[in-house]
C-alpha positions in Angstrom: -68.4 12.5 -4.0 -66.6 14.0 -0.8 -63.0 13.7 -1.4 -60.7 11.3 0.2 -59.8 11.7 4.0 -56.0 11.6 4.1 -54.9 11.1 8.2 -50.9 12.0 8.6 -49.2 9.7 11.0 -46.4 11.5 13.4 -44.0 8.2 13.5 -40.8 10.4 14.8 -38.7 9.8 11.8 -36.1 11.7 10.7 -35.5 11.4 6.8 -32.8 13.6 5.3 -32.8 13.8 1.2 -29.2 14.4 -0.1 -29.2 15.3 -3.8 -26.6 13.3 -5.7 -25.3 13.2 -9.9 -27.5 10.1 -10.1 -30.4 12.1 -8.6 -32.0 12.2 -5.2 -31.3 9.8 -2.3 -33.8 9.5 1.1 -31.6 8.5 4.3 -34.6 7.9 6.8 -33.4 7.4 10.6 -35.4 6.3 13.4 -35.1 9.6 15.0 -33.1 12.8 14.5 -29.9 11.6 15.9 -30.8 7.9 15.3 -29.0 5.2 12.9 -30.4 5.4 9.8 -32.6 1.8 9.4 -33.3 2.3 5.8 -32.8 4.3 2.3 -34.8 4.9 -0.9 -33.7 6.2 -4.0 -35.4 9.1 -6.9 -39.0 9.3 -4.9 -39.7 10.4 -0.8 -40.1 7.0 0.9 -42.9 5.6 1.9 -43.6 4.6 5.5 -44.1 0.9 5.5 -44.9 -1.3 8.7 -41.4 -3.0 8.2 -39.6 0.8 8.5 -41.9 1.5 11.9 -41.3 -2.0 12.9 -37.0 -1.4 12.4 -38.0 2.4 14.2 -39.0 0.1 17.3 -36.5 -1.9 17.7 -33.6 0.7 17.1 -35.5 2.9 20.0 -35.7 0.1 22.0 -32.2 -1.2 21.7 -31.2 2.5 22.4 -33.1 2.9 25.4 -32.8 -0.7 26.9 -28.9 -0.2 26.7 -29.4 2.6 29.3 -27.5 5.3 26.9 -29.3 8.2 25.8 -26.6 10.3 24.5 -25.0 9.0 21.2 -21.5 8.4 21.2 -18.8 7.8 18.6 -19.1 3.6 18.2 -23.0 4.9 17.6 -21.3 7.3 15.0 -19.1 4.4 13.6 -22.1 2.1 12.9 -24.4 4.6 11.2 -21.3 5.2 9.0 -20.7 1.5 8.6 -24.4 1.1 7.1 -24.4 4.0 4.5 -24.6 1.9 1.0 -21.8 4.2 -0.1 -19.9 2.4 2.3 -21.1 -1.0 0.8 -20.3 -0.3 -2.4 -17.1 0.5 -1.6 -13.9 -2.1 -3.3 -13.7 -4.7 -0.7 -9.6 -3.5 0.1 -11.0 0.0 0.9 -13.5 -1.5 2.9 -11.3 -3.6 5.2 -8.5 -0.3 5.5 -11.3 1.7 6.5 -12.2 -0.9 8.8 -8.8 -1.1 10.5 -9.0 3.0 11.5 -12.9 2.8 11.8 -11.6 0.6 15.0 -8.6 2.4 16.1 -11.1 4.7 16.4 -14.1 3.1 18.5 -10.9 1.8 20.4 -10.0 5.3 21.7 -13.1 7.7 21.3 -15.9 4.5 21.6 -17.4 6.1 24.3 -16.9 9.6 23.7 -20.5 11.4 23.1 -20.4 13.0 19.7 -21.5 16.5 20.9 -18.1 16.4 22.6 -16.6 17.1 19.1 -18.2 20.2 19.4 -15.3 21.6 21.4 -12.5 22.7 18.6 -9.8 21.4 21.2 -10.3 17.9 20.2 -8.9 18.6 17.4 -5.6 18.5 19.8 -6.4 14.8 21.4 -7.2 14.1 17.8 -3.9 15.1 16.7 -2.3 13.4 19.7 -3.7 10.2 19.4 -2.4 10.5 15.7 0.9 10.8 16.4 0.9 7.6 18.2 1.6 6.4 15.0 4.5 9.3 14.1 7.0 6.3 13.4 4.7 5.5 10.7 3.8 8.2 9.1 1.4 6.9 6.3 -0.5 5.1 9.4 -0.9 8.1 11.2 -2.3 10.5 8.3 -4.9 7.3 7.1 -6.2 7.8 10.9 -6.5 11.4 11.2 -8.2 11.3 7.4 -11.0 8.5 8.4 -11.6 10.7 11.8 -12.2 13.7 9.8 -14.3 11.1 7.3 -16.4 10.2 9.9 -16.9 13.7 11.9 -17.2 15.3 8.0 -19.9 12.5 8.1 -22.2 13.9 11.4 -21.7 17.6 9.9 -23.9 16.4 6.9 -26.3 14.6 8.5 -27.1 17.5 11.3 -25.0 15.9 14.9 -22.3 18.1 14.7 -22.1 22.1 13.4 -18.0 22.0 12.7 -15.5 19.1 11.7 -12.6 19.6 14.1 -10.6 16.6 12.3 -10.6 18.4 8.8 -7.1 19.8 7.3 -4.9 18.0 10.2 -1.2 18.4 8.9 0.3 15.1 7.1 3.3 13.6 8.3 3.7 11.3 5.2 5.2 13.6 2.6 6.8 11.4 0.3 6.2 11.8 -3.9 7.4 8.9 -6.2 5.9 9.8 -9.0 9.1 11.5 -9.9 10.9 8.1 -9.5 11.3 5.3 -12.6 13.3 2.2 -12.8 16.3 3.2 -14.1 18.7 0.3 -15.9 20.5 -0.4 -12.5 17.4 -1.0 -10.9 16.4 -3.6 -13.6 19.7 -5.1 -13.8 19.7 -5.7 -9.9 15.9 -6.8 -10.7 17.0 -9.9 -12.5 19.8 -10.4 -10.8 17.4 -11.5 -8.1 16.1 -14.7 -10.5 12.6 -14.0 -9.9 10.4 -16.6 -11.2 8.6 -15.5 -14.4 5.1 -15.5 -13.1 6.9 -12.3 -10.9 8.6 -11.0 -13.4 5.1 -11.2 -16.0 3.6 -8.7 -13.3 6.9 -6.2 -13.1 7.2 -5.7 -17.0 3.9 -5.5 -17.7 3.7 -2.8 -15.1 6.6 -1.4 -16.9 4.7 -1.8 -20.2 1.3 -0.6 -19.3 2.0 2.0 -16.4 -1.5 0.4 -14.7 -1.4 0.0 -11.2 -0.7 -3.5 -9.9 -4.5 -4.2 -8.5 -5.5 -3.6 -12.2 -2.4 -6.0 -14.0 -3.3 -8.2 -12.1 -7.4 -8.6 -13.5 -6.0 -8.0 -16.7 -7.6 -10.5 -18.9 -6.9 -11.2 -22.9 -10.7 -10.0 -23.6 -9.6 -6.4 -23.1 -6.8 -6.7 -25.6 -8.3 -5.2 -28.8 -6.1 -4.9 -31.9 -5.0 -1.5 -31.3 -4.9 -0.6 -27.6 -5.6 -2.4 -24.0 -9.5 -1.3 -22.7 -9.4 -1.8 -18.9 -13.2 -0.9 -18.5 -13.0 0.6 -14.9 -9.8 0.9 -12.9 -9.8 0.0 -9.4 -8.6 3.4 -7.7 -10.4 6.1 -10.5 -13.0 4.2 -11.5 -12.6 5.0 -14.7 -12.1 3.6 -18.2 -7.9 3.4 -18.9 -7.2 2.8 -22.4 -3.4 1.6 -22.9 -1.8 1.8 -27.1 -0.4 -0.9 -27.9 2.9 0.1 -29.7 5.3 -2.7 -30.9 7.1 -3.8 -27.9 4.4 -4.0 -25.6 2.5 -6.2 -29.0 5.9 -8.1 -28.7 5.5 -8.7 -24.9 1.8 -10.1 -25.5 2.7 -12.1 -28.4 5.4 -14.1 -26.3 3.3 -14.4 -23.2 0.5 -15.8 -25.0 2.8 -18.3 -27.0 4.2 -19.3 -23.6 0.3 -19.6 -21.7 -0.5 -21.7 -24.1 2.4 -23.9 -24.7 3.7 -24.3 -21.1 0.7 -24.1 -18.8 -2.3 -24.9 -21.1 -4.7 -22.0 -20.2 -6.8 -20.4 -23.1 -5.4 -16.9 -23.8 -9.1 -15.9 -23.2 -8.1 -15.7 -19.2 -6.2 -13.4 -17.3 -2.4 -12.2 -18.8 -1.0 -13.2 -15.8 -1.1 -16.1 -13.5 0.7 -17.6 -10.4 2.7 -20.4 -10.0 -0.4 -22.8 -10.2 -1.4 -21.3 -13.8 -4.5 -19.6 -11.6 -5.2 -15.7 -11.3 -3.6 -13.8 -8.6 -4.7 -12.0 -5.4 -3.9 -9.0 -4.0 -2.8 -10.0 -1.5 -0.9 -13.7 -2.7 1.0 -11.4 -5.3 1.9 -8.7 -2.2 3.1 -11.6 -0.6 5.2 -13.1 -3.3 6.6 -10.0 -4.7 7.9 -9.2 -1.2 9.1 -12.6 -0.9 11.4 -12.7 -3.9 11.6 -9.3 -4.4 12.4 -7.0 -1.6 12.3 -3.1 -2.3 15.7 -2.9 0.0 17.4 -4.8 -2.7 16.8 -2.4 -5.4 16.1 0.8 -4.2 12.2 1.0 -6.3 8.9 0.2 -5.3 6.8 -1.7 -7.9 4.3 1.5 -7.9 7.8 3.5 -9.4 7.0 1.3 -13.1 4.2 4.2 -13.8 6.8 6.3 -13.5 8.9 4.4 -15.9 5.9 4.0 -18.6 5.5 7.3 -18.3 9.4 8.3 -19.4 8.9 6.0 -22.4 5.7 7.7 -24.0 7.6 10.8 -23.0 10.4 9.7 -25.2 8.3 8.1 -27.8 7.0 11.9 -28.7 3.8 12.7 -26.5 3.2 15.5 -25.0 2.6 15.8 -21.5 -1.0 16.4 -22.0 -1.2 13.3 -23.8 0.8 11.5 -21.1 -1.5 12.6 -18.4 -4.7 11.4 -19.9 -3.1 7.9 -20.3 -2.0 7.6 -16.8 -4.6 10.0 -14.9 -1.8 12.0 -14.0 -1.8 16.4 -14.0 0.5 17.4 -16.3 2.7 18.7 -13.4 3.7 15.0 -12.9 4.7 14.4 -16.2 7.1 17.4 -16.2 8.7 16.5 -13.1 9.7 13.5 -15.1 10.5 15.2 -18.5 12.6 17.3 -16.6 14.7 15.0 -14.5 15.2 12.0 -16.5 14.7 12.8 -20.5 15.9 16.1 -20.8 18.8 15.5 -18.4 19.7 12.3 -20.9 19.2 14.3 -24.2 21.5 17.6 -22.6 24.0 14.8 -21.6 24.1 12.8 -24.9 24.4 16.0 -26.7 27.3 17.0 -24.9 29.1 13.9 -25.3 28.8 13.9 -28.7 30.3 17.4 -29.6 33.0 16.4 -27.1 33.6 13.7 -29.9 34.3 16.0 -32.5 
């Protein structure tokens, strides 16, 4: 039996394989240069009619739009449609979104090949430091232009990045900073209702971040430690011990969930006002609201400071302290060093002064 005739079809497909931990991914594009119309994972994709079909209509929305070179808001898109992008948490999503426009906004139009020429990187930097008033604003910019320039070096458009490595303007560490008693006292001096003041000393208690307090539920309380199963910025597994006053803190809000607002202890640990879970954003809100930073010199992203002071002075080591937290151990010592071992020098002074 003559063997089988195999006929190869030249479709003008461009399909890139990028070899990932979970194992190989296909990006296929209608053309080299193209957007990328469709992605396959493990095996080398098949051409299907519905992949030539999405080929023809990306060629002829490309050529019916009378541009043949592609440009940055051509960039943006592709970018846009990457499932990495996709699977992204919803708040990164809409941040990059904000810069992904500031971007199309002032390069749109610019053809990509442009970014060839290393002195972009000086309008780069110059349309930066639009935003030199806010300094955090400014650096998120420059990083999603590098993002999304780092983006056509891998896929072929573009041989150098000339956004990569621009010099920060925001240089400011707090993870040196705690809540100190002053800072509580003028905390509460503020009255904040208790479904704010649930959020800040469980902060204080837990040292997670206040996207992950806040989908705490009473399921991930086991009877020796909190399991958060994946935390929003690492993406990783936090485990929190539960030592006796943070088991006191739990035992009282759980006598007070169900006793004043009547919600099974199997929800989340804290709730708003209405006895419902909070958003990111309706907590931002209210914490801002009732709580200005002005008014006591911390940020509510200084309590991981202040958790991490109390395993400090509980005994752990600052290797111990770090893999709590998912800090380097350089952190910890920065906060050894200024607030514990300054306290212990000072009370050991005053009390040979006594004598």
């Amino acid at each position: 039996m003559a063997p089988r005739r195999v006929t190869k079809i030249v479709t003008g497909l461009h399909i890139v394989k990028k070899t990932l931990v979970s194992g190989a991914r296909y990006y296929v594009y209608a053309w080299r240069g193209g957007p990328c119309i469709h992605t396959t994972e493990g095996q080398y994709p098949k051409i299907t009619p519905s992949i030539l079909a999405k080929q023809q209509r990306a060629i002829t929305a490309h050529y019916t739009s009378g541009e043949n070179v592609m440009r940055i808001d051509d960039l943006v898109r592709q970018f846009e449609e990457r499932p990495e992008y996709g699977n992204l948490a919803k708040g990164t999503r809409l941040e990059y979104g904000r810069h992904l426009s500031r971007i199309s906004l002032h390069f749109g139009k610019t053809p990509v090949e442009a970014f060839e020429d290393t002195r972009m990187r000086g309008k780069i930097i110059a349309w930066k430091n639009q935003w030199q008033e806010q300094p955090r604003t400014a650096d998120m910019a420059a990083g999603m232009m590098s993002q999304l320039l780092a983006y056509a070096v891998d896929q072929g458009l573009l041989k150098v990045n000339v956004a990569a490595k621009i010099k920060t303007l925001h240089k400011v560490n707090r993870s040196h900073l705690i809540w100190e008693q002053k800072h509580w006292d003028a905390f509460y001096a503020l009255n904040p209702p208790q479904h704010i003041k649930d959020v800040v000393e469980l902060g204080a208690l837990t040292g997670l971040r206040q996207e992950d307090i806040l989908k705490l539920t009473w399921g991930m309380v086991g009877p020796t430690a909190i399991i958060f199963p994946m935390t929003t910025k690492r993406k990783t597994r936090a485990v929190i011990p539960i030592y006796a006053e943070l088991a006191q803190w739990l035992k009282q809000r759980a006598d007070r969930q169900d006793t004043v607002t009547g919600i099974s202890t199997k929800g989340h640990i804290v709730v708003n006002s209405r006895g419902f879970p909070w958003t990111k954003d309706g907590f931002k809100s209210s914490y801002r609201t009732k709580v200005p930073p002005k008014e006591i010199n911390r940020h509510f992203h200084d309590l991981r400071g202040t958790f991490v002071t109390k395993l400090i002075l509980s005994g752990l080591t600052d290797q111990e302290v770090a893999f709590i937290v998912g800090w380097e151990s350089k952190q910890v010592e920065q906060i050894r060093a200024r607030y514990v071992n300054e306290e212990r020098v000072i009370l050991d002074i005053a009390a040979r002064l006594k004598r």
